[in-house]
N, CA, C and O atoms as a Maestro MAE file, in Angstrom:
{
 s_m_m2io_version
 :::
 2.0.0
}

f_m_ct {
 s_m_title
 :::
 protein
 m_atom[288] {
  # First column is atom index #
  i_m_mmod_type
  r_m_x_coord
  r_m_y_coord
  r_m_z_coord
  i_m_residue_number
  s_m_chain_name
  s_m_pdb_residue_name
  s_m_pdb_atom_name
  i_m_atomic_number
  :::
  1 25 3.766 5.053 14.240 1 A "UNK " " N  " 7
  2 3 3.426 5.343 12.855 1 A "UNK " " CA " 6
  3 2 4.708 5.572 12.067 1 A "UNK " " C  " 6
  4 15 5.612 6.324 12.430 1 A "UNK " " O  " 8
  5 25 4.696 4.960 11.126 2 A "UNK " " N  " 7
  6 3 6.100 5.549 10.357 2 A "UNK " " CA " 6
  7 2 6.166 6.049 9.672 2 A "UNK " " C  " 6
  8 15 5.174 6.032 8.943 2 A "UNK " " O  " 8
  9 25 7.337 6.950 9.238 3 A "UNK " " N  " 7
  10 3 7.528 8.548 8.492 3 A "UNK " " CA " 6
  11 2 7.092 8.097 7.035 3 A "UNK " " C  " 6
  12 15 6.579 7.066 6.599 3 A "UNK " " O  " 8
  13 25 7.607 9.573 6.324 4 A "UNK " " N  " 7
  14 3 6.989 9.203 5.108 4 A "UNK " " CA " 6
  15 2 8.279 8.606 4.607 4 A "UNK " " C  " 6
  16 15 8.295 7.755 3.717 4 A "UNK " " O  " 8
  17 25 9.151 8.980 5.084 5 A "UNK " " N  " 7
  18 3 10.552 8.248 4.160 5 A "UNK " " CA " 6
  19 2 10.476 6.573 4.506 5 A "UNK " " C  " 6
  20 15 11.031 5.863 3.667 5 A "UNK " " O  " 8
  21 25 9.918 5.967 5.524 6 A "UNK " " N  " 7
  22 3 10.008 4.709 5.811 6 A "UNK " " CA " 6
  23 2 8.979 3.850 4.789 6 A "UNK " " C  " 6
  24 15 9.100 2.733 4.287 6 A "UNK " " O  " 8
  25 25 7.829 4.940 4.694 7 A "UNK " " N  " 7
  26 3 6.692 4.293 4.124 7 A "UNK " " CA " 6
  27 2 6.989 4.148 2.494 7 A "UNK " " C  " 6
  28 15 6.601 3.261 1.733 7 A "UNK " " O  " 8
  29 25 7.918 5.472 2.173 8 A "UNK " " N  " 7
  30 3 8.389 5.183 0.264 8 A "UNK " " CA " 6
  31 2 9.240 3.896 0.391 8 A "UNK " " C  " 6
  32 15 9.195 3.008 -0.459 8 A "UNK " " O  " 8
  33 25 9.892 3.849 1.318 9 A "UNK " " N  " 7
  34 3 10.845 2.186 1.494 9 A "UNK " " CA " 6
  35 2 10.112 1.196 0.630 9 A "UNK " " C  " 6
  36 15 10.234 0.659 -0.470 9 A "UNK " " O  " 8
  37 25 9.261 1.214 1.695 10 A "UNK " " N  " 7
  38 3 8.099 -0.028 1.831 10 A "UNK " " CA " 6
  39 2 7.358 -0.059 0.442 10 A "UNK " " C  " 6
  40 15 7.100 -0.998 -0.310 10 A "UNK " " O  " 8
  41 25 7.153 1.034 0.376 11 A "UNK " " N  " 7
  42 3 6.713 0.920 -1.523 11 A "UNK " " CA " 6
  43 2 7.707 0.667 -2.303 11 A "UNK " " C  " 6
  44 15 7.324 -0.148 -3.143 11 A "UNK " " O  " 8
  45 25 8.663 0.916 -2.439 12 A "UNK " " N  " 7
  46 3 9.694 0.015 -3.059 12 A "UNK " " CA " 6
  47 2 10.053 -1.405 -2.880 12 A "UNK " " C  " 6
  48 15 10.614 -1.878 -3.868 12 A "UNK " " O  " 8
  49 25 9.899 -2.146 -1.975 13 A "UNK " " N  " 7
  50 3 9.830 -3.654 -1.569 13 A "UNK " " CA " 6
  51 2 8.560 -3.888 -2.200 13 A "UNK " " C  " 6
  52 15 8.571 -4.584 -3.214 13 A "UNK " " O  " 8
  53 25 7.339 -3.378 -1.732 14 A "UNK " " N  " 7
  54 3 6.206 -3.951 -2.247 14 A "UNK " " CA " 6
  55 2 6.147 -3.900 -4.293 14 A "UNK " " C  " 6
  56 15 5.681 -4.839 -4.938 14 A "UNK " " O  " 8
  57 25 6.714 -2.633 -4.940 15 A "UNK " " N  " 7
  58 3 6.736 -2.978 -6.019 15 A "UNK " " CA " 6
  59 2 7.814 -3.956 -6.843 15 A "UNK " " C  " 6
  60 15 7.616 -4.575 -7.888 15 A "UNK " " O  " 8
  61 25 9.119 -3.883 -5.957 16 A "UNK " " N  " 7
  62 3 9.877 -5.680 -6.135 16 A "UNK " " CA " 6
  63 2 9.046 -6.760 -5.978 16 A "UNK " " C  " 6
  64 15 8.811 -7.552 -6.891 16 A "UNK " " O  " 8
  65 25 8.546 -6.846 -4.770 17 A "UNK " " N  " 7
  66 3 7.778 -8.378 -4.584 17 A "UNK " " CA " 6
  67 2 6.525 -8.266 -6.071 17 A "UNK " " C  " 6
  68 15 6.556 -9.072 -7.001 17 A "UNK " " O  " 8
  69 25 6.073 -7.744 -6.030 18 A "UNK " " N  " 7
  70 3 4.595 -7.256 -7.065 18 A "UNK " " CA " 6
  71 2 5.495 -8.130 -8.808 18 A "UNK " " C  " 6
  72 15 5.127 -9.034 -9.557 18 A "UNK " " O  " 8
  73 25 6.954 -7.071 -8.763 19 A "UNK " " N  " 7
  74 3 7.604 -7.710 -10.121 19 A "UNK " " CA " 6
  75 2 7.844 -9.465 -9.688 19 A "UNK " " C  " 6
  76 15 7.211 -10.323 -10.304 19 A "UNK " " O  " 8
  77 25 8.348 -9.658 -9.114 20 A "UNK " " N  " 7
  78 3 9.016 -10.937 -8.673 20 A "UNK " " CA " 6
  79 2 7.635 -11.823 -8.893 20 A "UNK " " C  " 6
  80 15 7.730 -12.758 -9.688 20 A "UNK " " O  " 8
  81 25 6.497 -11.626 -8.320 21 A "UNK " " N  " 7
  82 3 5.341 -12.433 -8.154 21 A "UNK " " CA " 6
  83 2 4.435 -12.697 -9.735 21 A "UNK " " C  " 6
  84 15 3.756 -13.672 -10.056 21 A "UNK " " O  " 8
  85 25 4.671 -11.696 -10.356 22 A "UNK " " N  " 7
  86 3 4.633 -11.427 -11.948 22 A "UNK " " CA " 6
  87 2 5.329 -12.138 -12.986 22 A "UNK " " C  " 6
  88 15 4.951 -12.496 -14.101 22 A "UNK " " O  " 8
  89 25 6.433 -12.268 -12.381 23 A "UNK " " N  " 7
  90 3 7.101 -13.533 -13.365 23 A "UNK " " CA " 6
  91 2 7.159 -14.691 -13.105 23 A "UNK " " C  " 6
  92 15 7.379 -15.499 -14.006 23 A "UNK " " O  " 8
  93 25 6.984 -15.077 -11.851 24 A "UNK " " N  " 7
  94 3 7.104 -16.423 -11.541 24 A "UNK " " CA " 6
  95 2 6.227 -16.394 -10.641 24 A "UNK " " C  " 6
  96 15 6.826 -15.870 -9.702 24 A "UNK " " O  " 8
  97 25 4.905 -16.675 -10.210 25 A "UNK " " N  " 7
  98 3 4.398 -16.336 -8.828 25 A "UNK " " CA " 6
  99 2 4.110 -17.988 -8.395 25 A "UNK " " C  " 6
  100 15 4.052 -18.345 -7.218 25 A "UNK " " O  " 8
  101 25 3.931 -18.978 -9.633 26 A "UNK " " N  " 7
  102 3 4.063 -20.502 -9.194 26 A "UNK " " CA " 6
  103 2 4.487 -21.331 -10.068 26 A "UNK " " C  " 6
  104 15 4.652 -21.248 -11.285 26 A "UNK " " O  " 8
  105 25 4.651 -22.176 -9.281 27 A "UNK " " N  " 7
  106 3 5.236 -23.516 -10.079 27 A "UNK " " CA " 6
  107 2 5.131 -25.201 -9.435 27 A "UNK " " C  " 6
  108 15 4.788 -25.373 -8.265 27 A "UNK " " O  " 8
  109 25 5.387 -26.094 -10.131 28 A "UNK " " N  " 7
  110 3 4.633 -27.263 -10.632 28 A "UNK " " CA " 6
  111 2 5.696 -27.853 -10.186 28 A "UNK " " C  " 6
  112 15 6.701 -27.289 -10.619 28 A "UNK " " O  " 8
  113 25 6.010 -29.053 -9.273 29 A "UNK " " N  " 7
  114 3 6.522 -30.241 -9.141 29 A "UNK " " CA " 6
  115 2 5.529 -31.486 -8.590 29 A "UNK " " C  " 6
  116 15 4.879 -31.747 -7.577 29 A "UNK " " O  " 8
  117 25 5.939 -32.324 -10.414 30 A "UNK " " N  " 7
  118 3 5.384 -33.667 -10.236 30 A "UNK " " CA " 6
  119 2 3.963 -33.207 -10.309 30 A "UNK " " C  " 6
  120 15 3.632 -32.675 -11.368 30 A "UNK " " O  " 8
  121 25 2.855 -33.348 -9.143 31 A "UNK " " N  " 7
  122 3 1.230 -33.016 -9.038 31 A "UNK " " CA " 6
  123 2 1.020 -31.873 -8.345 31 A "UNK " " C  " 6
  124 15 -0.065 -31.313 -8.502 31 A "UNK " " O  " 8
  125 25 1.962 -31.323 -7.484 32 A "UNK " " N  " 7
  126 3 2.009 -30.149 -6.757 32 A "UNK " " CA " 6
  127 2 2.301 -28.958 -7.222 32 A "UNK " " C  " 6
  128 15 3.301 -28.844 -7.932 32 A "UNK " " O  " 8
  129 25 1.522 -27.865 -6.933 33 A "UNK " " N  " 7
  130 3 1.613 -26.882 -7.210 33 A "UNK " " CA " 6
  131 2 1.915 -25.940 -6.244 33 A "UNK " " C  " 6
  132 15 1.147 -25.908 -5.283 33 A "UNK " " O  " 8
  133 25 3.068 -24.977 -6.262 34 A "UNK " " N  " 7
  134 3 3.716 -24.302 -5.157 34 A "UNK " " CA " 6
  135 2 3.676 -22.611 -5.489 34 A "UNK " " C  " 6
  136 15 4.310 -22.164 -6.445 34 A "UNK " " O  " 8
  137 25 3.014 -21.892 -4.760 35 A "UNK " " N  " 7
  138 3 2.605 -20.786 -4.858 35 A "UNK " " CA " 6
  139 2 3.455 -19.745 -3.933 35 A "UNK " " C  " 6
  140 15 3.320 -19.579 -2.721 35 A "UNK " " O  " 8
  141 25 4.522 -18.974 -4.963 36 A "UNK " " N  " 7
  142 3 5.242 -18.013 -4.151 36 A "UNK " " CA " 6
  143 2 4.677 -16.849 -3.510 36 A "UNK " " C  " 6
  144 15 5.263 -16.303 -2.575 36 A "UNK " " O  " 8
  145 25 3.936 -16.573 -3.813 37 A "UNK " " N  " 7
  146 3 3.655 -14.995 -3.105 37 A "UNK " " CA " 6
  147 2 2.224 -14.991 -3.515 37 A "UNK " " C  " 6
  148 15 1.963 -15.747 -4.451 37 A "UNK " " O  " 8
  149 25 1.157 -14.241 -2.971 38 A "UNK " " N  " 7
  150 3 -0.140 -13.857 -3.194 38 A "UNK " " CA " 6
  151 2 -0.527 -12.282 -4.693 38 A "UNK " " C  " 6
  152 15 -1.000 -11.151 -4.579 38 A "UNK " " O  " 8
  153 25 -0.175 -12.823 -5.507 39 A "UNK " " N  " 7
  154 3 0.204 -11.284 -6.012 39 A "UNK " " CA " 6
  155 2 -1.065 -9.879 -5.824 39 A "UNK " " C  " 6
  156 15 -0.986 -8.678 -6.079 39 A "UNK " " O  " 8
  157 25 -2.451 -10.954 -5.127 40 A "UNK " " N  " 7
  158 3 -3.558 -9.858 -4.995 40 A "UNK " " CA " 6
  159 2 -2.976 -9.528 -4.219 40 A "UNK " " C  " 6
  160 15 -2.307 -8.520 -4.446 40 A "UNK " " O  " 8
  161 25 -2.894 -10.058 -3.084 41 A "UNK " " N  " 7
  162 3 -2.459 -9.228 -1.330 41 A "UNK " " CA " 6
  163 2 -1.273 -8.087 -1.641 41 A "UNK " " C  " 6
  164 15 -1.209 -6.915 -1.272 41 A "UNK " " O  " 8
  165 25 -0.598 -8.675 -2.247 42 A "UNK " " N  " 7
  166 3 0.692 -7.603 -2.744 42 A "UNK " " CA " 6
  167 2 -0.038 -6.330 -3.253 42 A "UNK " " C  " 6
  168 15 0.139 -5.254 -2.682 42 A "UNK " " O  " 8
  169 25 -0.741 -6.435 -4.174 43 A "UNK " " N  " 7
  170 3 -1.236 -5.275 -4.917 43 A "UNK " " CA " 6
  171 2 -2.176 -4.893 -4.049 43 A "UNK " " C  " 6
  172 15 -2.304 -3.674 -4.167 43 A "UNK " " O  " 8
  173 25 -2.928 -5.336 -3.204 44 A "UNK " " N  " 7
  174 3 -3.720 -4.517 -2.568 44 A "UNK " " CA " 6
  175 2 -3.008 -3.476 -1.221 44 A "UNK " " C  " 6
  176 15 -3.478 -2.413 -0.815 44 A "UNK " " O  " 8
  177 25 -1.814 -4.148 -0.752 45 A "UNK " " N  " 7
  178 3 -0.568 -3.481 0.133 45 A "UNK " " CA " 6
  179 2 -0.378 -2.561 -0.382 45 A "UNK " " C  " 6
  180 15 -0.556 -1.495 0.207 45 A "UNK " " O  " 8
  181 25 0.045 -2.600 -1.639 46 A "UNK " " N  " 7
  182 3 0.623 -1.864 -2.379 46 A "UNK " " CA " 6
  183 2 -0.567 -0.505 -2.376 46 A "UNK " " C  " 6
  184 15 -0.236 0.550 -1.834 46 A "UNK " " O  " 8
  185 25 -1.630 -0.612 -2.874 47 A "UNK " " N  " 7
  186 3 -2.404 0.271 -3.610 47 A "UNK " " CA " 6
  187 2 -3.236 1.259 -1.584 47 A "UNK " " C  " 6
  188 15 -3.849 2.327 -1.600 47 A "UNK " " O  " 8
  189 25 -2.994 0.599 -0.514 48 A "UNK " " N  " 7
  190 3 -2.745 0.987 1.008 48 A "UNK " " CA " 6
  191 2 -2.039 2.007 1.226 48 A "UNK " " C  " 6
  192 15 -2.349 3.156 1.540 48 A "UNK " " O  " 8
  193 25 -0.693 1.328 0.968 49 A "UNK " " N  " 7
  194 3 0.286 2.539 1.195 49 A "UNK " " CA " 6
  195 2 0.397 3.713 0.335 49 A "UNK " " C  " 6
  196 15 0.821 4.806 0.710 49 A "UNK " " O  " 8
  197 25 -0.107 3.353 -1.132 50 A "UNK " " N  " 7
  198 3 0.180 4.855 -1.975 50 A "UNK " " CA " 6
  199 2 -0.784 5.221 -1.595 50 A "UNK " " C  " 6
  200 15 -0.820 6.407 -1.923 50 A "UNK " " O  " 8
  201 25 -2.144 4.839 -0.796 51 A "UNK " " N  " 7
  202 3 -2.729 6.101 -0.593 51 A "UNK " " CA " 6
  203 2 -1.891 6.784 0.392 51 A "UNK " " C  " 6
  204 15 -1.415 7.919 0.416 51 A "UNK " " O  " 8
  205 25 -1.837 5.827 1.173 52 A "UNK " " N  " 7
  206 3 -0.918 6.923 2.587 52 A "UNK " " CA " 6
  207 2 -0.478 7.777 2.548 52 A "UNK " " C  " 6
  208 15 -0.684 8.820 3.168 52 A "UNK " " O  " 8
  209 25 0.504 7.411 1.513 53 A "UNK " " N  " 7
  210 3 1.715 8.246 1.650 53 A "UNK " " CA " 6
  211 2 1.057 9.899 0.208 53 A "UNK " " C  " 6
  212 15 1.725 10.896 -0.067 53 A "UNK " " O  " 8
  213 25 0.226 9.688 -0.119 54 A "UNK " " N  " 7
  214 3 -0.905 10.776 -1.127 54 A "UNK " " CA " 6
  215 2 -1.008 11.578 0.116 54 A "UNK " " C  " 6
  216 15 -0.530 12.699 0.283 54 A "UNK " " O  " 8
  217 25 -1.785 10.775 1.094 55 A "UNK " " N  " 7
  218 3 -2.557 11.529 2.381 55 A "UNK " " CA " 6
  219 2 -1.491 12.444 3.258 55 A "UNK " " C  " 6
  220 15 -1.713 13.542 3.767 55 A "UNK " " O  " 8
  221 25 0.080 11.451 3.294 56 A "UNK " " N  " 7
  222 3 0.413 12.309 4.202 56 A "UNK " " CA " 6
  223 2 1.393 13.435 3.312 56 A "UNK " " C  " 6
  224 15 1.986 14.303 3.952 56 A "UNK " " O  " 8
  225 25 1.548 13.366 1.606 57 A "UNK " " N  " 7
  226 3 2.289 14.295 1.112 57 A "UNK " " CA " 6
  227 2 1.185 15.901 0.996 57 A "UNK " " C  " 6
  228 15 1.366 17.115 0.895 57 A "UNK " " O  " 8
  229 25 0.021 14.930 1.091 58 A "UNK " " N  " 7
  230 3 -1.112 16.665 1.188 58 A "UNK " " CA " 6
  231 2 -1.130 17.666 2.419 58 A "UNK " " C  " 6
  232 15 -1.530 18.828 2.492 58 A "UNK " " O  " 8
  233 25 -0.305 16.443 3.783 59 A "UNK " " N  " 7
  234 3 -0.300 16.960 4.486 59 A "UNK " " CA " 6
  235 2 -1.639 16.822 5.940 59 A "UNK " " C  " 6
  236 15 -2.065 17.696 6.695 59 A "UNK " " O  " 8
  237 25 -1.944 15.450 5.845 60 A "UNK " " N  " 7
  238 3 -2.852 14.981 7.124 60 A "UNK " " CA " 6
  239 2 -4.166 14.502 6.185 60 A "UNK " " C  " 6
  240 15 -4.267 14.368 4.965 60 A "UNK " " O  " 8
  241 25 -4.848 14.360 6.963 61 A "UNK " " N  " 7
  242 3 -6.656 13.593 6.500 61 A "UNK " " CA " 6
  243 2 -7.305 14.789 6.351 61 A "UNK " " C  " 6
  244 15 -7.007 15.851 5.805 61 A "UNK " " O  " 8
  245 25 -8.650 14.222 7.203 62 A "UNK " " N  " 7
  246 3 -9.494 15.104 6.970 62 A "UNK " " CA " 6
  247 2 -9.514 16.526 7.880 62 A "UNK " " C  " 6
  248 15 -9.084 16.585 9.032 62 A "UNK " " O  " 8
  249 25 -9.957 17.391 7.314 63 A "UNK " " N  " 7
  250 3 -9.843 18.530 8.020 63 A "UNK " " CA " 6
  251 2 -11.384 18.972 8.604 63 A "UNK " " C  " 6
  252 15 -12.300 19.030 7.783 63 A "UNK " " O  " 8
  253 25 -11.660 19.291 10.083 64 A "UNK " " N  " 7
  254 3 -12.811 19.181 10.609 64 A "UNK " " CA " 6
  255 2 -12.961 20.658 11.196 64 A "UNK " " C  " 6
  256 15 -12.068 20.881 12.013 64 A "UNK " " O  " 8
  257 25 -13.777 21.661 11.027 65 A "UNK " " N  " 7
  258 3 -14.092 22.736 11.685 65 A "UNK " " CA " 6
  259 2 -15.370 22.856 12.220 65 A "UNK " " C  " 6
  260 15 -16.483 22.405 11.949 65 A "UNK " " O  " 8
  261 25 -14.815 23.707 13.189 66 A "UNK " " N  " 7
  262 3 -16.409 23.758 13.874 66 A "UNK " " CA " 6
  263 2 -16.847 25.550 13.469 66 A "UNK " " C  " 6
  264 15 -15.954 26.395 13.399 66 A "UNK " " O  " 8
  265 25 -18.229 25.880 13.251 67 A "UNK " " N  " 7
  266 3 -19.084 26.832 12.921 67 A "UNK " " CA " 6
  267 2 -19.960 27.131 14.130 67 A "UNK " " C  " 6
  268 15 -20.469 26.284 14.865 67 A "UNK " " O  " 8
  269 25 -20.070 28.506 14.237 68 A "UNK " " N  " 7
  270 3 -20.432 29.005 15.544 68 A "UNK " " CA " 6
  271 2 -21.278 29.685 15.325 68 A "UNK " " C  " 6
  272 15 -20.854 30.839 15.264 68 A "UNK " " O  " 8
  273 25 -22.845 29.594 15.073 69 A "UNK " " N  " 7
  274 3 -23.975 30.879 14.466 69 A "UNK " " CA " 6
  275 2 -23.417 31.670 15.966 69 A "UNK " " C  " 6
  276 15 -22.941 31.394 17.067 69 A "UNK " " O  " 8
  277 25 -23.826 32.757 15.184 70 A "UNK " " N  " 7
  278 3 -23.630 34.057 16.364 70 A "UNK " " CA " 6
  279 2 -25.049 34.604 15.548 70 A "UNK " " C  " 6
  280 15 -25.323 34.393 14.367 70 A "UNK " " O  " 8
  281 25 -25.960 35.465 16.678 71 A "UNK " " N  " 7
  282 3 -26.886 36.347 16.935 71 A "UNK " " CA " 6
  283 2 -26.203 37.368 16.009 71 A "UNK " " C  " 6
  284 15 -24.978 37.473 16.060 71 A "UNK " " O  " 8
  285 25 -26.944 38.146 15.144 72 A "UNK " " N  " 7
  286 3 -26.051 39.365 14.380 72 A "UNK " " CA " 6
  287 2 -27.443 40.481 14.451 72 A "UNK " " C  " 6
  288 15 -27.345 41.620 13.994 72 A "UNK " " O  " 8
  :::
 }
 m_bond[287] {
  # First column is bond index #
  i_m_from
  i_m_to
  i_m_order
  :::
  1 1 2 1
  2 2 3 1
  3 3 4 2
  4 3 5 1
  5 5 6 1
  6 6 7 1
  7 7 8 2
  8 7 9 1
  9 9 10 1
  10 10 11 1
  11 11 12 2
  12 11 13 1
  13 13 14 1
  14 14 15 1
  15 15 16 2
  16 15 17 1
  17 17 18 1
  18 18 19 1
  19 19 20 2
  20 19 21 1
  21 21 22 1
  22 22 23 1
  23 23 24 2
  24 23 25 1
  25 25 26 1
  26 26 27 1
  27 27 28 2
  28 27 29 1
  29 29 30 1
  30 30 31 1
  31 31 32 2
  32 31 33 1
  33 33 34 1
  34 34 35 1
  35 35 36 2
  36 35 37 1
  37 37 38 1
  38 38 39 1
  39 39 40 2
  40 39 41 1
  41 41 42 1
  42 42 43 1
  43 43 44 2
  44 43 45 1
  45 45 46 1
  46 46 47 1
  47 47 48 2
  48 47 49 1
  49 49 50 1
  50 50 51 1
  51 51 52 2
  52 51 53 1
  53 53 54 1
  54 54 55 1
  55 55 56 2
  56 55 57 1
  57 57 58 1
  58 58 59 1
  59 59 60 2
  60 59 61 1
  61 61 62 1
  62 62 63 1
  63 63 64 2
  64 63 65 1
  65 65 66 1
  66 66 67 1
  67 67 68 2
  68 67 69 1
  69 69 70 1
  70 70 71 1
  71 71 72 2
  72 71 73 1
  73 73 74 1
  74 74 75 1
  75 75 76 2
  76 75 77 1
  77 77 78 1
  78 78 79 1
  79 79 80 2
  80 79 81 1
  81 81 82 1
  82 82 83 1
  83 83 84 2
  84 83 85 1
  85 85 86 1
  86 86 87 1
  87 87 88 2
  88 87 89 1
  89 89 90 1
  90 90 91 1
  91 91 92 2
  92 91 93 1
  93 93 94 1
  94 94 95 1
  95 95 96 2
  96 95 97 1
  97 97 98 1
  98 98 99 1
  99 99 100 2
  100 99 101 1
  101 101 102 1
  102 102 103 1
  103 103 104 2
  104 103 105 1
  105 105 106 1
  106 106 107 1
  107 107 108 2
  108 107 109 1
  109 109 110 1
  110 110 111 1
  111 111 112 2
  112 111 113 1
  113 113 114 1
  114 114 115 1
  115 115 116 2
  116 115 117 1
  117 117 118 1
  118 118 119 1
  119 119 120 2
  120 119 121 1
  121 121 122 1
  122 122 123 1
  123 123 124 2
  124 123 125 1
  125 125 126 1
  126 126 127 1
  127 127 128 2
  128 127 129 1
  129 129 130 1
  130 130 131 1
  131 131 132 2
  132 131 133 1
  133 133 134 1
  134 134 135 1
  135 135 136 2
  136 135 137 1
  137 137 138 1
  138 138 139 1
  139 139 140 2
  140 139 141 1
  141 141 142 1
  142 142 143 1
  143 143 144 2
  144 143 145 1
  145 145 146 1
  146 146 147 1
  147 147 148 2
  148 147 149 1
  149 149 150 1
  150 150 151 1
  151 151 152 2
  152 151 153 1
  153 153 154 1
  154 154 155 1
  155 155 156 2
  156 155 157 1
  157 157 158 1
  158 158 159 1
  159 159 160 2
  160 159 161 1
  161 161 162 1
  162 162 163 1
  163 163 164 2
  164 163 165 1
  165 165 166 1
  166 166 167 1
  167 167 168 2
  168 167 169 1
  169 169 170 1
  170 170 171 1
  171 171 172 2
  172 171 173 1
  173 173 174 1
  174 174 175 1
  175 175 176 2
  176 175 177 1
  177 177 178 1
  178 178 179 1
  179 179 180 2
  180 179 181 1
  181 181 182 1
  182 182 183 1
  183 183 184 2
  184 183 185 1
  185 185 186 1
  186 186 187 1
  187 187 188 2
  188 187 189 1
  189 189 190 1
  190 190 191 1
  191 191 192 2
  192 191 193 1
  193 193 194 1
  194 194 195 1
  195 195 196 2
  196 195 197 1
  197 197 198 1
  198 198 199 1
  199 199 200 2
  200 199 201 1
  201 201 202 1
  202 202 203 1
  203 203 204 2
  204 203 205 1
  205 205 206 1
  206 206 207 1
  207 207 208 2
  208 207 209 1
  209 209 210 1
  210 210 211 1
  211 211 212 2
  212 211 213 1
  213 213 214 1
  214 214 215 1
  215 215 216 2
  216 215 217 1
  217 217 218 1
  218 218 219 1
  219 219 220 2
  220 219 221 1
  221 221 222 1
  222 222 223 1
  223 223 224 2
  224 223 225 1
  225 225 226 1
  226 226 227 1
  227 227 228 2
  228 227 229 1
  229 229 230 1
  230 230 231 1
  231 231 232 2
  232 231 233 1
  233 233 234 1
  234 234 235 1
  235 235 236 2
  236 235 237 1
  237 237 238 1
  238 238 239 1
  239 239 240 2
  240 239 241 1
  241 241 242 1
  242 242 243 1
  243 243 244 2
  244 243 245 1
  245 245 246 1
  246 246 247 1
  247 247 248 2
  248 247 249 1
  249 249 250 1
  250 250 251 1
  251 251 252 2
  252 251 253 1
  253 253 254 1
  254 254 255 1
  255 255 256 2
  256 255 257 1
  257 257 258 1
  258 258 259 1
  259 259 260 2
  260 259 261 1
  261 261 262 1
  262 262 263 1
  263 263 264 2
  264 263 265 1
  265 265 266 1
  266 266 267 1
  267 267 268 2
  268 267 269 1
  269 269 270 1
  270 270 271 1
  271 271 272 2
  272 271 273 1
  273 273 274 1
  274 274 275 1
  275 275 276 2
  276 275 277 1
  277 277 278 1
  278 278 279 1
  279 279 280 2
  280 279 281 1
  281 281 282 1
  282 282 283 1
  283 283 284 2
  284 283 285 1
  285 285 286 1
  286 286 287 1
  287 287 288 2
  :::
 }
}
């Protein structure tokens, strides 16, 4: 699993590629059309990891306890 400092990395590449795919994401030679990057897949990577890294700045997932009736 990787830290949280590896995972802000990775959100920084993913919001370069996201710009990069935004200005130019295709282009046209002759009848062909050539498609640089997916910009959904990007944004959906993208919108993955910021949860993650939400989840792991709160400090883990879900929190599960167990409840014990006791006789009173």
């Amino acid at each position: 699993m990787a830290s949280l400092a590896e995972k802000r990395s990775l959100l920084q590449e993913y919001i370069k590629a996201e710009k990069a795919a935004l200005k130019n994401q295709s282009y046209t030679i002759k009848d062909r059309t050539f498609t640089r990057a997916d910009l959904a897949a990007i944004q959906r990577g993208r919108a993955t990891l910021e949860s993650e890294i939400a989840q792991m700045e709160r400090g883990g997932g879900i929190r599960v306890r167990r409840i014990v009736p006791r006789d009173g």
